[in-house]
Each structure stands twice: as structure tokens, then as C-alpha cells.
C-alpha positions in Angstrom: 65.9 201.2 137.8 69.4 200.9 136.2 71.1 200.6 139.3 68.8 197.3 140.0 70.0 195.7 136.1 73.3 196.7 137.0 73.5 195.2 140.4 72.0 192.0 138.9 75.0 192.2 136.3 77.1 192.1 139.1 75.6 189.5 141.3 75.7 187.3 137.6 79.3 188.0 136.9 80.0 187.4 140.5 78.3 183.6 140.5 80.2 183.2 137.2 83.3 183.6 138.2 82.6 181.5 141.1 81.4 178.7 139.2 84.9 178.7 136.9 87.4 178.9 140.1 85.0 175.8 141.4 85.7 174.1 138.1 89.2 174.8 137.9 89.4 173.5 141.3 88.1 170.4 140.1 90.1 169.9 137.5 93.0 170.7 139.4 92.5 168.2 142.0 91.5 165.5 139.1 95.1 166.1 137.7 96.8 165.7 140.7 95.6 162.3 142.2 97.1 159.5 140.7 95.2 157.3 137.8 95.8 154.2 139.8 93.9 156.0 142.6 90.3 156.2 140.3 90.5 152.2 139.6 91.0 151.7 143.4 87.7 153.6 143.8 86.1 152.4 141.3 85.3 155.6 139.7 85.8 156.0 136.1 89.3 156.6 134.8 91.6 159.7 135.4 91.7 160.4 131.5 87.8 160.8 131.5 88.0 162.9 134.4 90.0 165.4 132.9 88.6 165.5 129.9 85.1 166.3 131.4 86.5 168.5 134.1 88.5 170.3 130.9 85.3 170.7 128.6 83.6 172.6 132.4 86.1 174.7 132.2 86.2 176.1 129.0 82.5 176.4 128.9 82.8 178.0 132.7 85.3 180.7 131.0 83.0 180.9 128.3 79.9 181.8 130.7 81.7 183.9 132.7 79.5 187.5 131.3 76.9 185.4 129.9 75.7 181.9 129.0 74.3 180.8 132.2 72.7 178.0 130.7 76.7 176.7 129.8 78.2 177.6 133.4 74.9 175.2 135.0 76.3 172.2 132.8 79.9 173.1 133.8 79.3 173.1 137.5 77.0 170.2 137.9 80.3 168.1 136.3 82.6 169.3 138.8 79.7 169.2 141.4 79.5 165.2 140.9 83.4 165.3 140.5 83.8 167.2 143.8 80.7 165.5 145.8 81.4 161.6 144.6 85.0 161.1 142.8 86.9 163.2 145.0 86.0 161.3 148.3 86.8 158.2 147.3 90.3 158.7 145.0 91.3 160.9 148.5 91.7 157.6 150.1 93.9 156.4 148.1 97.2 155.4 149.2 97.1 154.9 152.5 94.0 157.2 154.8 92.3 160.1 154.3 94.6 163.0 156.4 98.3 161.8 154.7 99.9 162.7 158.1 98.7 166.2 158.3 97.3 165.9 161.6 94.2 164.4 163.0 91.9 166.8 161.5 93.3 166.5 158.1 94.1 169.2 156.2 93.1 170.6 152.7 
């Protein structure tokens, strides 16, 4: 029986962790792309972003052990960041791949 608390420990910590690289990923990306590149979208600005995307991940880090009701909040942000915002600031500037081929690139 304690291997079964222990291995949903693990599986916790695990999804955790996973949920603060996805937030500093977010964040990340939302510090990189220009401001200009959010009003061209029509997203809301770069400072918000990064405010919000800031606030995930401290309550990611936070979560990460515990606190899976903080890590839900902090992933749902940089899910809506990642899923709508990111998409349209990418094509800022001039198409989507940026000369890295015709498939793109990360």
C-alpha cells in the first residue's frame, strides 16, 4: 500500500514540475517577442503578459510538491498564452517560419 501513495507522489511531483517548465516556457517566449508585435495582433499588451505569465510562475514553483489547486491556475494562463497569444504575435514581422526553412522551426 505505500508503494501505491508513493508512486502517486511521484506521478504528482512529476505533473508539477511539468506544469512550471510549461509556464516558464511561456513566459519566456512572452519576453522575447517584441511589444509592438501584441498590438499588431491585437492581443493584450506585452507588460500584461508578463506580468500574468510571472504571477504562473511563481505559483507553478510554489505547487511544485503540493498545491495542485495553484499549479491548475498557473497552467491554464500559460495555456491561453501558448494556445491564443502565441499564434498570432509569431506572425509578427514578416511570416510565420522567419527563413528557417519551409517547415519552420521552433
Amino acid at each position: 500500500m505505500d508503494f501505491l501513495g508513493t508512486a502517486q507522489g511521484l506521478v504528482l511531483y512529476a505533473l508539477t514540475l511539468a506544469a512550471f517548465a510549461i509556464c516558464v516556457w511561456a513566459l519566456v517566449d512572452a519576453l522575447r517577442r517584441p511589444a509592438a508585435a501584441f498590438e499588431y495582433a491585437g492581443k493584450r499588451t506585452k507588460r500584461f503578459w508578463s506580468i500574468l505569465l510571472a504571477v504562473a510562475v511563481a505559483l507553478a514553483f510554489v505547487s511544485i510538491g503540493g498545491g495542485f489547486f495553484f499549479v491548475v491556475i498557473a497552467v491554464v494562463a500559460a495555456g491561453v498564452y501558448l494556445a491564443d497569444v502565441r499564434p498570432a504575435v509569431r506572425t509578427y514581422g514578416g511570416g510565420g517560419a522567419g527563413g528557417r526553412g519551409p517547415y519552420g522551426g521552433w
